[in-house]
KOLRO-722757 format. One record per atom (N, C-alpha, C, O): x, y, z; residue in one letter. Coordinates in steps of 0.05 Angstrom, whole numbers, padded with zeros to 5 digits, always signed. Example, Ala and Ser with C-alpha at 12.3 -4.5 7.8 and 13.67 -1.06 7.14 Angstrom:
residues 2
+00264-00114+00156A +00246-00090+00156A +00264-00066+00156A +00285-00066+00169A +00257-00045+00142S +00273-00021+00143S +00258+00001+00157S +00268+00023+00161S 
***
This chain:
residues 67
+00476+00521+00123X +00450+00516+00113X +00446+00485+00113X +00462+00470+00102X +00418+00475+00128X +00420+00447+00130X +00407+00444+00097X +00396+00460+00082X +00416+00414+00096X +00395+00404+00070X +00378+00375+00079X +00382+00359+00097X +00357+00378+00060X +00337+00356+00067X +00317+00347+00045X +00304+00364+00033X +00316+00318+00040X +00305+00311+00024X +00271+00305+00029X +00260+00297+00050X +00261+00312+00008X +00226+00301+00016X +00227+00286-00008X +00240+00292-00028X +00210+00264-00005X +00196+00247-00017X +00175+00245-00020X +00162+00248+00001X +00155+00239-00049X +00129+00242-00040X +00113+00216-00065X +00116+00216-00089X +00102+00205-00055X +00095+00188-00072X +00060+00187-00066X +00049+00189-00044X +00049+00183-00090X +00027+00188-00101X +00014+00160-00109X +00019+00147-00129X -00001+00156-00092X -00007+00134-00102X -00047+00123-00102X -00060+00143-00109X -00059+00108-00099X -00085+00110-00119X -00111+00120-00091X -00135+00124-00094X -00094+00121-00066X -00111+00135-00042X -00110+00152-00034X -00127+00166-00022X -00087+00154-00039X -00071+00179-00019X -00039+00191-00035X -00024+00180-00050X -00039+00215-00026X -00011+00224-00026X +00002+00228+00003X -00008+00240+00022X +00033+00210+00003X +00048+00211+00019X +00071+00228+00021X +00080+00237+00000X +00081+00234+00044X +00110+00255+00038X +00121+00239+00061X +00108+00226+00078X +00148+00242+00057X +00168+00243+00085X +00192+00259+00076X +00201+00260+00054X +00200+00271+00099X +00222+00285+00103X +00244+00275+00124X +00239+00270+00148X +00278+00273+00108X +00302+00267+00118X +00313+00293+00119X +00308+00314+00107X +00329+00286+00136X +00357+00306+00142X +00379+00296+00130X +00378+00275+00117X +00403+00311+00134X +00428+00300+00118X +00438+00276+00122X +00451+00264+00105X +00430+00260+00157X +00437+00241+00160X +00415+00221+00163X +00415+00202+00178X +00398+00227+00149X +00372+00204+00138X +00356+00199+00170X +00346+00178+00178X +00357+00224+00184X +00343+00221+00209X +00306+00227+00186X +00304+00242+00166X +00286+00214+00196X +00265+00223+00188X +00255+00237+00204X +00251+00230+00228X +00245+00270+00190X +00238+00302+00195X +00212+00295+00206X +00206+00287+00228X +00196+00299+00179X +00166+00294+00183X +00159+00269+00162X +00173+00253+00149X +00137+00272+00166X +00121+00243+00152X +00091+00260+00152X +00089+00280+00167X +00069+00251+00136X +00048+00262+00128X +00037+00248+00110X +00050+00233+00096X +00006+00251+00107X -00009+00240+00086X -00039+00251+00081X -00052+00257+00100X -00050+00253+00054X -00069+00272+00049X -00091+00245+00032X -00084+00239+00010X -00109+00235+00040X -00129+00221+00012X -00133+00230-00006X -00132+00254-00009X -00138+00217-00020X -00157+00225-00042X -00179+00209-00052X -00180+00185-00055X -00199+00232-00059X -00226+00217-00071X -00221+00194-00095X -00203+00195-00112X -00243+00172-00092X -00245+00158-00120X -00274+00169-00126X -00291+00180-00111X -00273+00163-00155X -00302+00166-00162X -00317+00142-00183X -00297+00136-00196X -00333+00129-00190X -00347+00111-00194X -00365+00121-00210X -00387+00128-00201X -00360+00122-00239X -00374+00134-00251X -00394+00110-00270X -00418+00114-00272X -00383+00090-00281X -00398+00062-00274X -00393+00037-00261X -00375+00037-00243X -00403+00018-00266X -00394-00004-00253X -00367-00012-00259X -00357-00023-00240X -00356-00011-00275X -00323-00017-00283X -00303+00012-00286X -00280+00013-00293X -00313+00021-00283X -00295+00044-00279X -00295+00070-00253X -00312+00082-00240X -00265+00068-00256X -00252+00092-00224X -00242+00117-00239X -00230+00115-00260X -00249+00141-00228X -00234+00154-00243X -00223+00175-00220X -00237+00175-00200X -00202+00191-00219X -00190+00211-00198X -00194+00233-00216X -00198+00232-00240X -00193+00253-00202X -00185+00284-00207X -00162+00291-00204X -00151+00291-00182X -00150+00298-00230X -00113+00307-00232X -00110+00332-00210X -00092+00335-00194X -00135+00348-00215X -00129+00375-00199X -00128+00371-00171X -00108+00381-00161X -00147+00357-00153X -00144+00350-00134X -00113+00327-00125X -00106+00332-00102X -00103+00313-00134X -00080+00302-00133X -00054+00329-00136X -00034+00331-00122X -00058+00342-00152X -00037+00362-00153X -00038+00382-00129X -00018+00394-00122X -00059+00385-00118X -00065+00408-00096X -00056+00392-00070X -00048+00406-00051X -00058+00362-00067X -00055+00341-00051X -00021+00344-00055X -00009+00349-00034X -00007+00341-00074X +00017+00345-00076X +00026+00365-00068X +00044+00361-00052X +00017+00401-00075X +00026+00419-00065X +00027+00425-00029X +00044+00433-00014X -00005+00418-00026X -00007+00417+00011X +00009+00408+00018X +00022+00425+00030X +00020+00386+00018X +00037+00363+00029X +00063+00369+00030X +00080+00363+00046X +00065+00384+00006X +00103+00395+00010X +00109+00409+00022X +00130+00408+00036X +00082+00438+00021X +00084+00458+00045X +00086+00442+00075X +00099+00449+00094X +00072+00422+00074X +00064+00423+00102X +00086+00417+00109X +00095+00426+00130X +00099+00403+00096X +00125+00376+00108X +00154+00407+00113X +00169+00407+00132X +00156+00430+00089X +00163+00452+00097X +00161+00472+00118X +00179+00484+00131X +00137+00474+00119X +00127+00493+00153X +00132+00476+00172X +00140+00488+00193X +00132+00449+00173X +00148+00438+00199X +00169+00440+00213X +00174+00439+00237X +00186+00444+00187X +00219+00436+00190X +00221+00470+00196X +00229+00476+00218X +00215+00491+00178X +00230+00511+00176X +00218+00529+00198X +00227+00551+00202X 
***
């Protein structure tokens, strides 16, 4: 059974993933945006739910590649 690490870091545009193999060859790589929203002039605000769905896509996807 191989093993493989994903990474995924979340950050204020986008969610990123990458995937290694046991010997740190990189698998896949991927990335999903995300909306800002502007609700007044000084303030950004995100949607948790959309960032979490951005997280789940992203793991599958980086999964259905490899497997």
């Amino acid at each position: 059974m191989s093993v493989y690490l994903i990474g995924i870091d979340v950050g204020t545009q986008s969610v990123k993933s990458v995937m290694f193999d046991e010997a740190g060859v990189r698998i896949t790589a991927d990335f999903k945006p995300l909306s800002l929203k502007y609700p007044s002039a000084n303030a950004v605000e995100q949607d948790p739910d959309e960032i979490y769905r951005a997280v789940v896509e992203i793991g599958r996807a980086s999964c259905r590649e490899r497997v």
